[in-house]
N, C-alpha and C positions, 0 to 999 in steps of 0.2 A: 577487464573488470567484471564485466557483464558477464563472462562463462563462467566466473568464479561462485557466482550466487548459482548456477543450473543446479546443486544439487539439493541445497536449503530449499529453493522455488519450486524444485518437487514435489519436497514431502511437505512444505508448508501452504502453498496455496489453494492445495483442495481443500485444506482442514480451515483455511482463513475463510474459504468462500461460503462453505457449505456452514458456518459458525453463523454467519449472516443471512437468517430466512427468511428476509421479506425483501418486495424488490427495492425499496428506496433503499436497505441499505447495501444493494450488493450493488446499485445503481450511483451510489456516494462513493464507492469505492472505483467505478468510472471515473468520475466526479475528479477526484483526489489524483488520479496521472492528468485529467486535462489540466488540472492548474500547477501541475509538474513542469510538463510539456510549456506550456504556456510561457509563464517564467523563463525557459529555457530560451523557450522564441525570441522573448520581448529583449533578453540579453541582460536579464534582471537576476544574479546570484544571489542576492540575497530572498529573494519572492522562491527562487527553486528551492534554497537550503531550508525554508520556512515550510514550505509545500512540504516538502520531502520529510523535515523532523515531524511534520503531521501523519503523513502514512502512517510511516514507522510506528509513533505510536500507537495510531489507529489498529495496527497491522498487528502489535506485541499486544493489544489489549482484546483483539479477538483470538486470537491463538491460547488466551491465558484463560478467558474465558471456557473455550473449547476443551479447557485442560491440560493444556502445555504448558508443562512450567519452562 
């Protein structure tokens, strides 16, 4: 599943990062896998699916931002 995103994660996360020019929020974006990760630990599906639909949208509103439609 994971090698399947390699080629989106290419072109999309330099443009996700470099969209975010201050460091709290390239530091939120840390932030947002520990409490991925976390969820995942605690053995908590629902907390990860929650995390995760945060990214994402976090993730689709910087890139949109940037000019990616």
């Amino acid at each position: 599943v994971i090698s399947s995103f390699r080629t989106v994660m290419e072109q999309t996360c330099p443009i996700g990062w470099f969209s975010r020019p201050t460091e709290a929020e390239r530091i939120a974006v840390f932030d947002m896998h520990d409490a991925i990760a976390d969820a995942i630990r605690r053995q908590d599906p629902q907390g990860a699916e929650r995390s995760m639909a945060e990214h994402f949208d976090l993730s689709i509103k910087a890139l949109v931002a940037a000019g990616i439609n």
